[in-house]
C-alpha positions as CSV (number, residue, x, y, z in Angstrom):
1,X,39.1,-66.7,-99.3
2,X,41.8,-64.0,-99.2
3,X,44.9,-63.6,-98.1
4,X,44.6,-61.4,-95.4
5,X,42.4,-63.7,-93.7
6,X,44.5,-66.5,-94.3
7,X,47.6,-64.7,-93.2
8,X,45.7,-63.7,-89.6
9,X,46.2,-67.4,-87.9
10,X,44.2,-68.0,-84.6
11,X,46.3,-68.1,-81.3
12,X,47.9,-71.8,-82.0
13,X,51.3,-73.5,-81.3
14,X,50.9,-76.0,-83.3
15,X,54.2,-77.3,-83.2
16,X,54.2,-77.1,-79.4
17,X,54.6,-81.0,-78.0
18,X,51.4,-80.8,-75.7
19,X,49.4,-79.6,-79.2
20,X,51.3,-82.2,-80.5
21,X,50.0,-85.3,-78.7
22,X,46.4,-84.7,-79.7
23,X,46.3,-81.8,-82.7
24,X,43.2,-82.4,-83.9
25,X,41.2,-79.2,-82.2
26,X,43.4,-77.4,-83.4
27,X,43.4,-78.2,-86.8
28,X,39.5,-77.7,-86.7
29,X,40.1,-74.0,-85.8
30,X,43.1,-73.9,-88.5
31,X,40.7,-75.2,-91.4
32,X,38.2,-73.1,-90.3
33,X,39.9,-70.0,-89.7
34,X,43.2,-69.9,-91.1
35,X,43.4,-72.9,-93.6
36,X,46.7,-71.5,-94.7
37,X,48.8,-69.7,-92.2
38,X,52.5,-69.0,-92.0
39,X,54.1,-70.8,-88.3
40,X,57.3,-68.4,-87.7
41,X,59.0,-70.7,-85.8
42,X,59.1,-73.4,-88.5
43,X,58.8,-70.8,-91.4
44,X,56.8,-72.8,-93.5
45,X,52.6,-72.1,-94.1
46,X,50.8,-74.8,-92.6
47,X,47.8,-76.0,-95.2
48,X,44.8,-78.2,-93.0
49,X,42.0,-78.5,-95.5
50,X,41.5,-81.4,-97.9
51,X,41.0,-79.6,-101.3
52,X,43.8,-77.1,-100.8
53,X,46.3,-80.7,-100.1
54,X,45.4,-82.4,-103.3
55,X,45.8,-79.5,-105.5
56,X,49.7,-78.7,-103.6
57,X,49.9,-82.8,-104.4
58,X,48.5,-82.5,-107.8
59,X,50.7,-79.6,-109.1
60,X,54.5,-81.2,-108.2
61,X,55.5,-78.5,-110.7
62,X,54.5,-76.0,-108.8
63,X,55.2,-77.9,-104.9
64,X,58.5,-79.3,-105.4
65,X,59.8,-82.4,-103.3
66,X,62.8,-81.3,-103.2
67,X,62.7,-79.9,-99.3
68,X,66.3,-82.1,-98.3
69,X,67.6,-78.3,-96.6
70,X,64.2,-78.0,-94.4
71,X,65.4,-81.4,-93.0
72,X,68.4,-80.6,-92.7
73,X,67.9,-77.1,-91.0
74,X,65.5,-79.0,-88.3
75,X,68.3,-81.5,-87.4
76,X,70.9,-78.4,-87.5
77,X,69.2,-76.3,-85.1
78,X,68.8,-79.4,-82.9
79,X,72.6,-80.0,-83.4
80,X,73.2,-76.1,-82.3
81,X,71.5,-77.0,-79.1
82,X,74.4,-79.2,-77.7
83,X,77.2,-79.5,-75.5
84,X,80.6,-78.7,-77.2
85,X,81.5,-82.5,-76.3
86,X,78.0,-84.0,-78.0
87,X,78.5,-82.0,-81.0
88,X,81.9,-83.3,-81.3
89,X,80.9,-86.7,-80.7
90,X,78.1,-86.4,-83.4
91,X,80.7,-84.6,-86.0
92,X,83.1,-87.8,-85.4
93,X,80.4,-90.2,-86.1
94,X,78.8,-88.5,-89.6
95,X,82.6,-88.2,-90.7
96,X,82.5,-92.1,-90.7
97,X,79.3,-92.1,-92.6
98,X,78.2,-92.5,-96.5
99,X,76.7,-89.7,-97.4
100,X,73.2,-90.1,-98.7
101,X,71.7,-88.1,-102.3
102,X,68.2,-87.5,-102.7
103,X,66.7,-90.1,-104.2
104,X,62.1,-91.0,-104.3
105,X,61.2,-89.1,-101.1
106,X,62.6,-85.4,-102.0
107,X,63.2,-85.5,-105.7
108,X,60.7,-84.6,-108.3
109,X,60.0,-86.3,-112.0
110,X,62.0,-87.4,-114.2
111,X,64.6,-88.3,-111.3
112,X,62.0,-89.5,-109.0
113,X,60.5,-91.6,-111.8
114,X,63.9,-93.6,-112.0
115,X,64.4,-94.7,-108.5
116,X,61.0,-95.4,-108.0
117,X,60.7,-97.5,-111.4
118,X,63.6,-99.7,-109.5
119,X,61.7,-101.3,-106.8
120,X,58.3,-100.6,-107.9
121,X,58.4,-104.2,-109.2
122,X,58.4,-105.3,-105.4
123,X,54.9,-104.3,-104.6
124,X,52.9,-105.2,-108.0
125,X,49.8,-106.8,-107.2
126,X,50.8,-109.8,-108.1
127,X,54.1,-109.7,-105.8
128,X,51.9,-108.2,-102.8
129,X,49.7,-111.4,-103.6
130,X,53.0,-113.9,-103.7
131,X,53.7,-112.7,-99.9
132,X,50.5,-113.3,-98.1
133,X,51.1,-116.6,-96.9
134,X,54.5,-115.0,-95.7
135,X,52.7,-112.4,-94.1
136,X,49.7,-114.6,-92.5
137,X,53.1,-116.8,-91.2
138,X,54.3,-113.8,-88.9
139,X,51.4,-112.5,-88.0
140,X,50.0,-116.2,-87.1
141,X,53.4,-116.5,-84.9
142,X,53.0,-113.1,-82.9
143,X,49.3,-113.7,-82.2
144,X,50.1,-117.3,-80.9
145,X,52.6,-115.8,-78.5
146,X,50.0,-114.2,-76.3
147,X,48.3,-117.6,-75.3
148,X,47.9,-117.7,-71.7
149,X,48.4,-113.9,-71.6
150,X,45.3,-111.6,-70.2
151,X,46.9,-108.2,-70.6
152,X,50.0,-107.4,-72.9
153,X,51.9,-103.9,-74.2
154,X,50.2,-104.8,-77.7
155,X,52.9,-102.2,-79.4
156,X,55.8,-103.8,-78.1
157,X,54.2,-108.0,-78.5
158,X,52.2,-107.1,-81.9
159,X,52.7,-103.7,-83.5
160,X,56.4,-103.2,-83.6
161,X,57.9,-106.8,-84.4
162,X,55.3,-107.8,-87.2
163,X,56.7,-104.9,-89.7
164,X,59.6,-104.9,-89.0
165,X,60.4,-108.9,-89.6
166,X,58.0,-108.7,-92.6
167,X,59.9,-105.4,-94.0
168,X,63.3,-106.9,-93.1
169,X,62.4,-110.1,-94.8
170,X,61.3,-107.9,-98.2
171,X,64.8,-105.9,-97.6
172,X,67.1,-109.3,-97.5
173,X,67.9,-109.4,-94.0
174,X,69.6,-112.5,-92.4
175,X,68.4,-113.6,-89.4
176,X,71.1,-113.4,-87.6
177,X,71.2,-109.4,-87.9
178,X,67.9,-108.8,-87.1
179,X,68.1,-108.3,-83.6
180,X,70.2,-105.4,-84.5
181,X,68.6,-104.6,-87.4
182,X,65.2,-104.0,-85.2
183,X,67.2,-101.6,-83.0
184,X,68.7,-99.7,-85.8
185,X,65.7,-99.4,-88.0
186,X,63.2,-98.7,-85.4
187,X,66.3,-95.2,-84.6
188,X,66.2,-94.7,-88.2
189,X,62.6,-94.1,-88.4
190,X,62.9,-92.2,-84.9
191,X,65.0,-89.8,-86.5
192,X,62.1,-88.6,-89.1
193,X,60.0,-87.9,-86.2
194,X,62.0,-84.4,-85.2
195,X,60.5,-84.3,-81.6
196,X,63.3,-83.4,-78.9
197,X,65.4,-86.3,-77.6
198,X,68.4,-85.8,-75.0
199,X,71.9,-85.7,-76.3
200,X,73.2,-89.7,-75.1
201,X,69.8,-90.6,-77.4
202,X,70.9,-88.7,-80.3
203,X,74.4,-90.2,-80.0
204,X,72.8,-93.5,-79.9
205,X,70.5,-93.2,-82.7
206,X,73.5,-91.6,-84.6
207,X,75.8,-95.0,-83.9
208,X,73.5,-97.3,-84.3
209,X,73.1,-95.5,-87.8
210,X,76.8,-95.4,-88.9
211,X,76.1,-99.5,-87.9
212,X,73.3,-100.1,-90.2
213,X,75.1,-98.4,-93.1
214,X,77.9,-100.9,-92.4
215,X,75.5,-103.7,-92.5
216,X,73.6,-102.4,-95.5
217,X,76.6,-101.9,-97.7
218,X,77.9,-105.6,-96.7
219,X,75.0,-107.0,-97.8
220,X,74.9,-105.2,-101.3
221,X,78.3,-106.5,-101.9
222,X,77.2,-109.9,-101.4
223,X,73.8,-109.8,-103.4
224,X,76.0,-108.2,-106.5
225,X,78.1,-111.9,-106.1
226,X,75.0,-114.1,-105.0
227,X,71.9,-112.7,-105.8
228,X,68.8,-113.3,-104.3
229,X,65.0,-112.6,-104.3
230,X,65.1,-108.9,-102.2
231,X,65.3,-105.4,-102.4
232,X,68.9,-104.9,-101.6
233,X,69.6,-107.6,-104.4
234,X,67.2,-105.2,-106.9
235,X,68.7,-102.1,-105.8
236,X,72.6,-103.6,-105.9
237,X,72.6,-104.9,-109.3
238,X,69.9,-102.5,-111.0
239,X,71.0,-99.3,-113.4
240,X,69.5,-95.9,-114.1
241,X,68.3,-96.0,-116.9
242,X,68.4,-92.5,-118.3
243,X,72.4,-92.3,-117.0
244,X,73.2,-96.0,-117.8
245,X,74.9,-96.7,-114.6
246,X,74.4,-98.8,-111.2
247,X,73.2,-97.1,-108.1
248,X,76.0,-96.0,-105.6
249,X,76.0,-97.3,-102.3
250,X,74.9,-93.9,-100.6
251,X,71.6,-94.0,-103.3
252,X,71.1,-97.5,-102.5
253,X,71.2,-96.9,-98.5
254,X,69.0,-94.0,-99.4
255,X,66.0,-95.7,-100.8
256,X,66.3,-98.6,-97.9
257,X,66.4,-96.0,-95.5
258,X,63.1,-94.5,-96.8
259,X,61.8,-98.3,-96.7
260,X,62.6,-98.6,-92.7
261,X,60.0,-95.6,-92.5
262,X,57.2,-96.4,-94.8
263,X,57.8,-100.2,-94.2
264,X,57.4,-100.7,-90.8
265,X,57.0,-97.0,-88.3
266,X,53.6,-96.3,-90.4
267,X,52.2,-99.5,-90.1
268,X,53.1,-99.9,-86.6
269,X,51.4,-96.9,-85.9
270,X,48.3,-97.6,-87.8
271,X,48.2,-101.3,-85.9
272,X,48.3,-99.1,-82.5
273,X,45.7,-96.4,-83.1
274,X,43.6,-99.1,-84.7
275,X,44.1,-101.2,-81.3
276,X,42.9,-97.8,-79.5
277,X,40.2,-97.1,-81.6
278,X,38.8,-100.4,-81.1
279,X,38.7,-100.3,-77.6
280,X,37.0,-97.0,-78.0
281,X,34.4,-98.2,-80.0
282,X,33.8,-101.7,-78.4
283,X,31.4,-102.8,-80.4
284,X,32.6,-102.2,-83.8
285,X,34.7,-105.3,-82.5
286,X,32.1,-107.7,-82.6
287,X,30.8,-105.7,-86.2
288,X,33.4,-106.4,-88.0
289,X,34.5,-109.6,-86.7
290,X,35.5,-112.0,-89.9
291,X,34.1,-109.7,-92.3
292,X,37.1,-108.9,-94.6
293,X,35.4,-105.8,-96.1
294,X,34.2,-104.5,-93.3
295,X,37.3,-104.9,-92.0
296,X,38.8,-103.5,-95.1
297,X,36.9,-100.3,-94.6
298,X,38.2,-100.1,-90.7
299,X,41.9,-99.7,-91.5
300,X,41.0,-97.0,-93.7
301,X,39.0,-95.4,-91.5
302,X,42.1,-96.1,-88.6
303,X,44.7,-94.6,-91.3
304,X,42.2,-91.5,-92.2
305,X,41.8,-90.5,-88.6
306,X,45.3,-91.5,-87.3
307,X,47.5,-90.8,-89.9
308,X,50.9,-92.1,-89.5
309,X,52.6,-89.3,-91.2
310,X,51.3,-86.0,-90.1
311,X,52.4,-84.0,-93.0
312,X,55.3,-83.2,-95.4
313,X,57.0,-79.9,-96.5
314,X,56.7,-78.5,-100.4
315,X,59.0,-75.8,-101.9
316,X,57.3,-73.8,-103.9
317,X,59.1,-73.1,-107.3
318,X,57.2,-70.0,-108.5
319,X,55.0,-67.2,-107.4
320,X,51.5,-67.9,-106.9
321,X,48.3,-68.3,-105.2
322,X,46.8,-71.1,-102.9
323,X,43.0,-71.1,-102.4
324,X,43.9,-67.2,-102.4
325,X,47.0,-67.0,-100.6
326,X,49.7,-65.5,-101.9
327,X,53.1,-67.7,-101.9
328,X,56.3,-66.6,-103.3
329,X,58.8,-68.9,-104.9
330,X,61.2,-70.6,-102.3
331,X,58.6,-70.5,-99.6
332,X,57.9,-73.9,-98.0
333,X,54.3,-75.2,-97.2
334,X,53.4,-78.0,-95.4
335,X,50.5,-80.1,-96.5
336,X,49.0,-81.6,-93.3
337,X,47.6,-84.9,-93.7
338,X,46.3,-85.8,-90.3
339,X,44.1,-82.1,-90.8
340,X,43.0,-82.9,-94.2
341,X,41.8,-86.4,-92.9
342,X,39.1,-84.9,-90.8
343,X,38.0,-81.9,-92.9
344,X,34.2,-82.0,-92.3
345,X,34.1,-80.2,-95.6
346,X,35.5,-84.5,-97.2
347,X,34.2,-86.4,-94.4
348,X,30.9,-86.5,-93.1
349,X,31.1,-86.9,-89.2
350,X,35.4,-86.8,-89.6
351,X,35.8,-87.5,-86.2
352,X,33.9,-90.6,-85.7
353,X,34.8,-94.0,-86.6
354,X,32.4,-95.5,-89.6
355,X,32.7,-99.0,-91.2
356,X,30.6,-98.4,-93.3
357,X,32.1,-95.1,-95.3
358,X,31.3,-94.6,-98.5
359,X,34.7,-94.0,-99.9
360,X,36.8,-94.7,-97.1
361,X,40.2,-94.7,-99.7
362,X,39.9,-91.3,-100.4
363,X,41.9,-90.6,-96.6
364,X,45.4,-89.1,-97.7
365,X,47.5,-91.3,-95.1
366,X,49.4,-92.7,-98.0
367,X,49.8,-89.4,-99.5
368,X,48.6,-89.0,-103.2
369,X,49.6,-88.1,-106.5
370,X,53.2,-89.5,-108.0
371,X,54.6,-89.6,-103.9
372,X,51.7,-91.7,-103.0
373,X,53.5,-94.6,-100.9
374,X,55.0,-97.1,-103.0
375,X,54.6,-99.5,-99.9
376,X,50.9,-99.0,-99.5
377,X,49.5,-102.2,-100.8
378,X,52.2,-104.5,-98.5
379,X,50.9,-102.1,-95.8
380,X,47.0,-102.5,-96.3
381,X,47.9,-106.4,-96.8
382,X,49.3,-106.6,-93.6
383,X,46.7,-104.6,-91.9
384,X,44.2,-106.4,-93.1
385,X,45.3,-109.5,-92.1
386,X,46.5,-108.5,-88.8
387,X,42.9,-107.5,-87.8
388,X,41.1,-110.3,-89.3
389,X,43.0,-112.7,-87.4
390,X,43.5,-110.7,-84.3
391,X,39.8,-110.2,-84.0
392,X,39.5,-113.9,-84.3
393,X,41.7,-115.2,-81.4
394,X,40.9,-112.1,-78.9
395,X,37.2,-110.9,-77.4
396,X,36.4,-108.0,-75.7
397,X,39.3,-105.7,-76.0
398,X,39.6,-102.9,-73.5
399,X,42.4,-100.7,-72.2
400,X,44.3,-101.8,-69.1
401,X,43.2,-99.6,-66.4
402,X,46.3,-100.4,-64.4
403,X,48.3,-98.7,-66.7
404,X,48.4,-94.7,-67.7
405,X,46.2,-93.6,-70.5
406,X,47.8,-93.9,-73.7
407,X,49.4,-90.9,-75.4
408,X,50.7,-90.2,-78.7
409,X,54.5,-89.4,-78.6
410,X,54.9,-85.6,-79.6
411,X,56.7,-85.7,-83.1
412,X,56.6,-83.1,-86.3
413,X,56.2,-85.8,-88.7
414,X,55.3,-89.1,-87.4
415,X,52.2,-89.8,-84.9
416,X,52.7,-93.0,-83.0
417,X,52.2,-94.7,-79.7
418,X,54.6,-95.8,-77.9
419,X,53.2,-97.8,-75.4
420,X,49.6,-99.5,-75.3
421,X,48.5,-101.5,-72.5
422,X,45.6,-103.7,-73.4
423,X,43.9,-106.5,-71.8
424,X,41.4,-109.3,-73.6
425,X,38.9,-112.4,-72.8
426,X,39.8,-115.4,-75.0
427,X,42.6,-116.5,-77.1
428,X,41.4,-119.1,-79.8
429,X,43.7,-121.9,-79.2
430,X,46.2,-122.3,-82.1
């Protein structure tokens, strides 16, 4: 591979929202033609193939996490884009706001070893095992909510409220915040997505933000007097240990930021395409049907050809070359996850849906090396227990024809549906 031929990208926006909604031809050409190529309008050199992504994810000395100012240009040029009176509005509300350091998600070792070492503690093995029966509890409680339904939005009755009560439960939430709490975390996680909103939308999301930090930092004054068995409790009353001191309140609503987004917006989206996929393939329904393993190998197989998070930026921190491209220190690449997913060159058949992959872990949804999710094991736990007992109450699971096709909502970062309108034959009685 050289340079050159790298360098020459075929004729793709791929940041353009129709590409968006279904890249996946588009990544085939990229990885087969251009497997690095530099996107102008982003300035960053897209990587699609699955051996290039886990040597950028292997060498963190070399692909820095410490990409803050690309997020920050994004939402600035957004911000440029506005009414005199919006911008004002938005300036008045971020004023009121804690500003928030980098803490696991941009920061590289030792620094990101710290704040990670904090709540890593939450999702042992043996703490992931502790909150099954929590988890069966909520999932038990949605599924018995669609008895005497034949057709239901399954995002909005199943995918969407499950996370989000089982991640506010881990963060400490009291119930009688989590109506807003929903609200605010699902705009949270809204905000990582970078696709175009209208200004009274970005207001929203911003107030509704300047809220939640209110909320948060109530709550970690109260766990530091009574604590508790949570997160914020852990994060409140923890120290650094290499600078001896406690975490401020802007580190602290940091980290549970980060949480809102792995804890709840990926698996929401892997519960939705694995809805889809399953009435695609109707009869890997009845296949894997109270089989846990086959089951097990089905959400890894949904996460490998959905993948919740698209891809992430890098900074590269010194000249060098990438399968034979040439990259000079301070460019920014961005490893493509949902591409590397369904490199043919990983994957036999990548497109297709097979429970019974050899290997199905080896799917980057989660990311890998030292920024593999921290959440992941709460995440498969809750997948696989969602689709063993939804596939046990509901038969022959197809798409509502009354409604429009589903369709992925065009984002840079995140891939989700919003809306999924499914209808079924038989609830098991609870």
């Amino acid at each position: 591979m050289n340079s050159k031929l790298c360098s020459e990208a075929p004729d793709i926006q791929l940041f353009d929202p129709e590409t968006m909604k279904n890249p996946y031809p588009a990544y085939k050409k990229l990885r087969d033609e251009a497997p690095i190529f530099y996107e102008p309008g982003m300035n960053v050199h897209v990587v699609t193939r699955y051996e290039l992504l886990r040597e950028i994810m292997k060498d963190t000395e070399t692909y820095s996490s410490k990409f803050d100012d690309f997020m920050e240009n994004v939402q600035q040029a957004a911000f440029q884009g506005l009414s005199e009176k919006s911008q004002d509005r938005l300036m008045e509300i971020h004023q009121q706001m804690i500003p928030i350091p980098p803490t696991m998600l941009t920061l590289d070792r030792p620094e990101h070893t710290q704040y990670r070492s904090l709540v890593a503690k939450l999702f042992t093995a043996g703490q992931v095992a502790q909150s099954q029966a929590n988890v069966q509890s909520v999932i038990d409680e949605k599924i018995a909510g669609f008895e005497g339904a034949i057709s239901i939005d399954f995002m909005e009755r199943f995918a969407f409220p499950v996370p989000l009560r089982i991640i506010g439960d881990r963060l400490g939430i009291p119930p009688e915040e989590r109506a807003f709490f929903n609200e605010a975390a699902t705009a949270a996680a809204a905000t990582l997505k970078l696709s175009h909103v209208e200004p009274d939308e970005l207001i929203r999301r911003t107030e509704l933000g300047l809220e939640l930090q209110r909320l948060l930092v109530s709550l970690i004054e109260e766990r530091r007097i009574e604590p508790r068995e949570d997160m914020i409790t852990i994060l409140a009353n923890s120290k650094l240990e290499e600078e001896t001191r406690h975490l401020t309140d802007g580190e602290i609503i940091g980290i549970l930021n980060q949480f809102l987004v792995a804890g709840h917006e990926t698996t929401t989206s892997s519960f939705g395409w694995g809805m889809l996929l399953l009435c695609q393939n109707p009869g890997v329904q009845d296949e894997i049907r109270g089989d846990p393993k086959l089951i097990k190998t089905f959400v890894e197989e949904a996460l490998r050809l959905e993948a919740p998070v698209q891809g992430l930026p890098r900074r590269v921190t010194r000249e060098t070359q990438l399968g034979g491209y040439d990259l000079k220190e301070g460019d920014l690449v961005m490893a493509r996850f949902g591409a590397a997913n369904r490199d043919e060159r990983q994957f036999e058949n990548p497109d297709g849906l097979n429970v019974h992959r050899q290997k199905p872990g080896l799917q980057m949804a989660f990311g890998s090396g030292v920024h593999h999710c921290i959440g992941a094991p709460l995440a498969r736990q809750e997948l696989n227990l969602g689709w063993f007992s939804l596939l046990e109450s509901m038969r022959n699971i197809r798409l509502d024809d009354s409604f429009p096709s589903p369709e992925a909502e065009p984002s840079f970062i995140l891939r989700n549906l919003p809306v999924l309108n499914v209808q079924f034959d038989k609830i098991r009685a609870s």
